[in-house]
C-alpha positions as a Markdown table, in Angstrom:
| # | Residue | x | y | z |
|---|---|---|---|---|
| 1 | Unk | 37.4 | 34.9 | 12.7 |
| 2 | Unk | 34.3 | 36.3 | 11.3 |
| 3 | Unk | 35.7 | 35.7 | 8.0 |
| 4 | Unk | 36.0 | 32.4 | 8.2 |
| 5 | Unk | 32.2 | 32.7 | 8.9 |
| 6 | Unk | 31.6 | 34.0 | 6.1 |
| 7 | Unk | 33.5 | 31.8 | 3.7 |
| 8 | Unk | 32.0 | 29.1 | 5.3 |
| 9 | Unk | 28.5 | 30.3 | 4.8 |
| 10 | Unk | 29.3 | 31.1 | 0.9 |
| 11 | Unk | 30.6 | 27.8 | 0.7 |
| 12 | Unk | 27.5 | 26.6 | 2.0 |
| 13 | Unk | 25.4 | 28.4 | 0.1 |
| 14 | Unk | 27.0 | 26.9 | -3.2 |
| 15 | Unk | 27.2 | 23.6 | -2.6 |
| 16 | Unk | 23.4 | 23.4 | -1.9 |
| 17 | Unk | 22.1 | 25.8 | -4.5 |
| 18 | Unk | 24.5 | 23.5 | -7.5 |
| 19 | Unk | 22.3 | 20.5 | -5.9 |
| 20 | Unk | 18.8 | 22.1 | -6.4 |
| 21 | Unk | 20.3 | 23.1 | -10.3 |
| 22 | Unk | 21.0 | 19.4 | -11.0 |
| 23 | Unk | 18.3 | 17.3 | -12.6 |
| 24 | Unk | 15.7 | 14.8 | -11.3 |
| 25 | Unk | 15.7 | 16.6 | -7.8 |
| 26 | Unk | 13.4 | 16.6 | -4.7 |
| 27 | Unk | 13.4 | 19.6 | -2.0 |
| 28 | Unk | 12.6 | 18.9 | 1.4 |
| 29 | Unk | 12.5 | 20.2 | 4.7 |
| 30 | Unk | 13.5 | 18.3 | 7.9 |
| 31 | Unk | 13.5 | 19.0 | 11.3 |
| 32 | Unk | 13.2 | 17.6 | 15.2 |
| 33 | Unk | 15.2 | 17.2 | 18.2 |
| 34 | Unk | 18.3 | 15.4 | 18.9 |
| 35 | Unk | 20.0 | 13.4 | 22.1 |
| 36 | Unk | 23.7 | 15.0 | 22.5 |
| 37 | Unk | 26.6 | 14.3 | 24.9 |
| 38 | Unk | 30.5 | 14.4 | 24.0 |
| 39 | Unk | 32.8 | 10.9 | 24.6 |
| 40 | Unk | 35.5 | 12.6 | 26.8 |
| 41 | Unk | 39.3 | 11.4 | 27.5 |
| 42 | Unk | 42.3 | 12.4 | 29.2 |
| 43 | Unk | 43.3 | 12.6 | 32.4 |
| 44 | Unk | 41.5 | 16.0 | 33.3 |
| 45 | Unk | 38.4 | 14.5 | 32.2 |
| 46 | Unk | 38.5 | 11.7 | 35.5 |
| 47 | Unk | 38.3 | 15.2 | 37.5 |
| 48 | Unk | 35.3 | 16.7 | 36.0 |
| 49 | Unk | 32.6 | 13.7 | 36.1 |
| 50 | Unk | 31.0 | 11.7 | 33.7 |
| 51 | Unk | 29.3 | 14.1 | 30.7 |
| 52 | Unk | 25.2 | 13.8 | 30.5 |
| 53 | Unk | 23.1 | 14.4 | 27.3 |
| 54 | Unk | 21.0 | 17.7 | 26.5 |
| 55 | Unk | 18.1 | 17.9 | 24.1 |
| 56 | Unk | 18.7 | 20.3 | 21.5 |
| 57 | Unk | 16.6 | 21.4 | 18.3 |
| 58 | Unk | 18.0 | 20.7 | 14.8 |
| 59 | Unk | 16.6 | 22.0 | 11.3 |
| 60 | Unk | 18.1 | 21.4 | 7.4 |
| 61 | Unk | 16.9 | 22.6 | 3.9 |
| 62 | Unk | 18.1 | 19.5 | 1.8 |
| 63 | Unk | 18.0 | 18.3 | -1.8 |
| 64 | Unk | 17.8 | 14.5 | -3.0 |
| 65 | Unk | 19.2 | 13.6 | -6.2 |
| 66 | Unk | 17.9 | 10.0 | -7.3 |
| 67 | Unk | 20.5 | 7.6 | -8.7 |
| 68 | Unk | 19.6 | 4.5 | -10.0 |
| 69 | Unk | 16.0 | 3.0 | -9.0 |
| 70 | Unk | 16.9 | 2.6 | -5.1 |
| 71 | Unk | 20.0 | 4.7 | -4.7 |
| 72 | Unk | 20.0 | 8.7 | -3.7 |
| 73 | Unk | 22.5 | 11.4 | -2.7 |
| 74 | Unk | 20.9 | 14.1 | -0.1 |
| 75 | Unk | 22.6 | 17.4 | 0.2 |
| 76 | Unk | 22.0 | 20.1 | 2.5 |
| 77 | Unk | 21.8 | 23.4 | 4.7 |
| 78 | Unk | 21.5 | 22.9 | 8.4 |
| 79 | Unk | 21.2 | 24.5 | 11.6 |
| 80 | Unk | 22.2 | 22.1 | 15.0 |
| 81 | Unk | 23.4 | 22.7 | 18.4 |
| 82 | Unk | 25.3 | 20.1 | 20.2 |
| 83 | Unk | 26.2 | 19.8 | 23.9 |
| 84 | Unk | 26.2 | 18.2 | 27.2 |
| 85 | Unk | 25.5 | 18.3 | 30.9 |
| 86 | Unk | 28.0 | 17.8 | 34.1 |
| 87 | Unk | 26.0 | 18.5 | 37.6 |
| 88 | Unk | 27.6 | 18.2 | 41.2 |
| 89 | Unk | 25.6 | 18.1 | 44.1 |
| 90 | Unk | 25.5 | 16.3 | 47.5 |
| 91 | Unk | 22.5 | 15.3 | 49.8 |
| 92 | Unk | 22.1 | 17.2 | 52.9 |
| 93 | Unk | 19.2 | 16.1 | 55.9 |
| 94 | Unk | 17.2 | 18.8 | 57.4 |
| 95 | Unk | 14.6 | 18.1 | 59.9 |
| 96 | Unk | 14.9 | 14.8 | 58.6 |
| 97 | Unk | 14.0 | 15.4 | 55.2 |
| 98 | Unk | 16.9 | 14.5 | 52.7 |
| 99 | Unk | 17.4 | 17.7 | 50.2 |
| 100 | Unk | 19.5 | 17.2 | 47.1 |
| 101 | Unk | 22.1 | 20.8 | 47.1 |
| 102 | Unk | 23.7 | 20.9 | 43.6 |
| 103 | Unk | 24.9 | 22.8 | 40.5 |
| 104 | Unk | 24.0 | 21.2 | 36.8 |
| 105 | Unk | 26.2 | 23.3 | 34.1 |
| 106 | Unk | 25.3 | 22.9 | 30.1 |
| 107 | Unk | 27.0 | 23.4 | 27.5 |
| 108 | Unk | 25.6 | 24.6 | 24.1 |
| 109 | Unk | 27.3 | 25.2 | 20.6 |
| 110 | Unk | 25.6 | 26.4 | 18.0 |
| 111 | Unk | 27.0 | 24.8 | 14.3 |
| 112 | Unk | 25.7 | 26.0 | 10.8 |
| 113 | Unk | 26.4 | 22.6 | 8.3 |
| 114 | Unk | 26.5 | 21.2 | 5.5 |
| 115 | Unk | 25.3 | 17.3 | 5.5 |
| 116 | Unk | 25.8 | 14.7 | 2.6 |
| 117 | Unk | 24.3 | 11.7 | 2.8 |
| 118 | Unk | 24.0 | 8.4 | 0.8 |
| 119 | Unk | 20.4 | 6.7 | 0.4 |
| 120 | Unk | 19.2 | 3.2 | -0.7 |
| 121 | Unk | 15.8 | 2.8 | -0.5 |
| 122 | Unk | 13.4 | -0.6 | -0.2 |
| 123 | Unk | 10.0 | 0.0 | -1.9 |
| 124 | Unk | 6.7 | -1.4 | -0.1 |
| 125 | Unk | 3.7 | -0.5 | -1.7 |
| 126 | Unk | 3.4 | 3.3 | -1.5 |
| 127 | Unk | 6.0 | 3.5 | 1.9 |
| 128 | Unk | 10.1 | 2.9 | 1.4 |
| 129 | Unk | 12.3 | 2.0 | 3.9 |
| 130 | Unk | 15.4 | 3.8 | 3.6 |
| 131 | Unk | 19.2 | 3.8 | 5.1 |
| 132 | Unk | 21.4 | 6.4 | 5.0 |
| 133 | Unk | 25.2 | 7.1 | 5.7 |
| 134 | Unk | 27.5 | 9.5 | 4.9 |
| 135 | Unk | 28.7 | 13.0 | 6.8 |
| 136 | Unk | 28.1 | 16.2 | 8.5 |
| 137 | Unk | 30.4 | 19.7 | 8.1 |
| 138 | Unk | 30.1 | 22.3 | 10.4 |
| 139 | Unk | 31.1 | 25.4 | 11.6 |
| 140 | Unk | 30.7 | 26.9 | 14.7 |
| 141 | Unk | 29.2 | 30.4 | 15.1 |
| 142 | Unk | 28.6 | 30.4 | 19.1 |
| 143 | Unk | 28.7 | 28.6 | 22.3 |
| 144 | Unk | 27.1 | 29.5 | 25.8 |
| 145 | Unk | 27.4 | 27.4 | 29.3 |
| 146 | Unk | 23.5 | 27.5 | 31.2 |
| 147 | Unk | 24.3 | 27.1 | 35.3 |
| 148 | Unk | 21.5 | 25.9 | 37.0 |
| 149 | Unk | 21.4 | 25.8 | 40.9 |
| 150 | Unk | 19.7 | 22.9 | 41.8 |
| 151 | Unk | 17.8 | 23.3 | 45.4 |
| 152 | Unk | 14.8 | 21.3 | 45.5 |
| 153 | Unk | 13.7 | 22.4 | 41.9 |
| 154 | Unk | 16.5 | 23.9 | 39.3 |
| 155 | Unk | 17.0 | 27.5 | 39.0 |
| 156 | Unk | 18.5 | 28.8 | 35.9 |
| 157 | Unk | 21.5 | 31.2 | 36.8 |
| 158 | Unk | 22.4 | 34.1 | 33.7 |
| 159 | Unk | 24.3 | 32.2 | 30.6 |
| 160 | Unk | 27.8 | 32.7 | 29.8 |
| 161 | Unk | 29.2 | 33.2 | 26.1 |
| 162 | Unk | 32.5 | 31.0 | 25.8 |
| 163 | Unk | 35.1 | 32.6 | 23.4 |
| 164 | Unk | 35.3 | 29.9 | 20.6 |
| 165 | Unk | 38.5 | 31.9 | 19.3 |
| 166 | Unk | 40.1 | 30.4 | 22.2 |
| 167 | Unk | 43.0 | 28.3 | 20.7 |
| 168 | Unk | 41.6 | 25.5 | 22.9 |
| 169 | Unk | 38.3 | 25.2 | 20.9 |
| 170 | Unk | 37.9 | 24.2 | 17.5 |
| 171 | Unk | 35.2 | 25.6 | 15.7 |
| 172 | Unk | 35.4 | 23.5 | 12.4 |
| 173 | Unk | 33.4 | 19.8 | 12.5 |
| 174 | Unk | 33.3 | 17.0 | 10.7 |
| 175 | Unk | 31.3 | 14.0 | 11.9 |
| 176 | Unk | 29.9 | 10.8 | 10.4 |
| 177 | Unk | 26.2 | 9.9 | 10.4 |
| 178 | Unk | 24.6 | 6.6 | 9.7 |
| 179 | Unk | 20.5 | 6.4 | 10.1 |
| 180 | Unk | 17.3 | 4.9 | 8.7 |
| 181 | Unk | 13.6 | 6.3 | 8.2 |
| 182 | Unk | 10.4 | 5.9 | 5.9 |
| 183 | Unk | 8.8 | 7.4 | 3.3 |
| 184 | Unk | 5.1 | 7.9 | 3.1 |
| 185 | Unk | 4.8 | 9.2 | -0.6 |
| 186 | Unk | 1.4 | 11.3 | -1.7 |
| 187 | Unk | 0.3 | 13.0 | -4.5 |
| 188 | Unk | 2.2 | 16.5 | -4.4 |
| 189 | Unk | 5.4 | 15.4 | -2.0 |
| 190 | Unk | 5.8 | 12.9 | 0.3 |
| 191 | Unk | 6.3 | 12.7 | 4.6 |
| 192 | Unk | 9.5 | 11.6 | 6.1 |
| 193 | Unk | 10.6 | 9.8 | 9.3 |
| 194 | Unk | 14.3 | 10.0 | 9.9 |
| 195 | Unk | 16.7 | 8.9 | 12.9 |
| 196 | Unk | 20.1 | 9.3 | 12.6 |
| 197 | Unk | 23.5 | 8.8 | 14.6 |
| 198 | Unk | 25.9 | 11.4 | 14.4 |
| 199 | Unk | 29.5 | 11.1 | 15.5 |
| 200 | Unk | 32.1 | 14.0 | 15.6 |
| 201 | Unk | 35.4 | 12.9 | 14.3 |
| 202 | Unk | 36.6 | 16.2 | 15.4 |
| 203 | Unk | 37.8 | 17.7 | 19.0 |
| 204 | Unk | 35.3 | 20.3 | 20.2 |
| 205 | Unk | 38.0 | 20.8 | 23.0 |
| 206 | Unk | 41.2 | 20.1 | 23.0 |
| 207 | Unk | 43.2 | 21.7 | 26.4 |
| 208 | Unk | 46.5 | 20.2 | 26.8 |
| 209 | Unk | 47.0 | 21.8 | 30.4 |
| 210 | Unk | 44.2 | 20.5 | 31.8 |
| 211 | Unk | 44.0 | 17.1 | 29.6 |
| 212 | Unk | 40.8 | 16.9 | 28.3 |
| 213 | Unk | 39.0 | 16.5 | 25.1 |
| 214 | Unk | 35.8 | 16.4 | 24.1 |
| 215 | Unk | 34.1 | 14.5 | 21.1 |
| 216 | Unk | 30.4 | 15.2 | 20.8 |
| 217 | Unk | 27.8 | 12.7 | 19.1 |
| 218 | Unk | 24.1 | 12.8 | 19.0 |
| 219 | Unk | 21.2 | 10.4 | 18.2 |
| 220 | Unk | 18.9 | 12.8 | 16.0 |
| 221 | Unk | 15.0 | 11.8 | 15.4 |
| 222 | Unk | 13.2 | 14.3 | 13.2 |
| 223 | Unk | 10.1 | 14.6 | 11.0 |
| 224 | Unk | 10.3 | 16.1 | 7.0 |
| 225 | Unk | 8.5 | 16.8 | 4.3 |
| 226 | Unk | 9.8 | 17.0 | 0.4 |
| 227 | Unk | 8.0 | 17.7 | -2.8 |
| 228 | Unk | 9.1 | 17.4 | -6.5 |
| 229 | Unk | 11.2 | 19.6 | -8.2 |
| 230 | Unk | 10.0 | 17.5 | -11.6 |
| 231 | Unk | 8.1 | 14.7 | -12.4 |
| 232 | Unk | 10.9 | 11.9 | -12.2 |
| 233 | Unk | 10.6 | 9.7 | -8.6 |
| 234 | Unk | 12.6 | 8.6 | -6.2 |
């Protein structure tokens, strides 16, 4: 599997450095957390309660190409982990004072991507609004599940690596995103305010036997920064 990795990572490597060598191009920086939890279905996924969302980080090295006056394509290098929650737990009384006894279980996966996105851009003054849709690749390079018992206050238990060469998991991702931010433009680059919606279109699990599948999606809100490659403007 590790070369896969590697082709991936080549792969991902070209397709950003052939953006920076295009004209009339901005280099930026963005980064900030994101809200994650999978949509689940099948019958096995009755059995194991309803998913909750995790905060996780999320960083990208990205390269906007203007087109037209309002239009842009953005291209990138990213790094985001994805994920969700299940807990179990009951309440027991003692001395009549109600305790909550419980287990919460998380589950990471790590994803190395390439994004593409579409921009159109409204000008105010020295601020534009902006929308953006297009699409995320990704490939997974590792996955861990974070027990926690849950007595009073949570105690984290050691993590546990999950095999992604497992037939049942599929570590290749493609997912839609659709968002809107501002840009604050200054003198030598400009500040950017981004939130995004990110929807996998791909089955992070897939286990026939037990019936369940697993589609994650996240709501991403992050902070950049990009400066001029040249002189044109966005």
């Amino acid at each position: 599997m590790k070369r896969y990795t590697y082709f991936f990572m080549v792969i991902l490597s070209m397709t950003f450095l052939s953006s920076i060598a295009a004209a009339q191009s901005y280099l930026g920086v963005e980064g900030g957390f994101q809200l994650n939890s999978v949509r689940a279905t099948g019958v096995g996924a009755l059995l194991n309660g309803i998913p909750k969302s995790i905060i996780t980080p999320y960083a990208r090295l990205q390269v906007t190409n203007p087109v037209g006056d309002k239009g842009g394509i953005r291209i990138g290098a990213g790094y985001s982990q994805k994920g969700f929650q299940l807990a179990k737990g009951l309440n027991v009384n003692i001395l009549n004072v109600p305790i909550g006894i419980g287990a919460k279980v998380s589950t990471v996966v790590d994803y190395v991507e390439i994004p593409v996105e579409g921009i159109y851009q409204i000008k105010k003054r020295d601020k534009n609004f902006f929308i953006t849709a297009g699409a995320n690749i990704g490939y997974a390079v590792g996955a861990k599940v974070q027990p926690k018992a849950s007595i009073i206050i949570d105690i984290n238990l050691p993590k546990i690596p999950i095999d992604l060469n497992d037939n049942n998991y599929n570590r290749f991702d493609v997912s839609g995103t659709i968002g809107f931010g501002m840009i604050k433009e200054g003198d030598s680059g400009n500040l950017i305010l981004q939130a995004r919606y990110v929807q996998s279109f791909s089955n992070l699990l897939n286990n026939a036997i037990a019936g369940v599948r697993l589609k994650p999606y996240s709501y991403q809100f992050g902070i950049g920064y990009q400066y001029f490659i040249n002189q044109n403007t966005i």
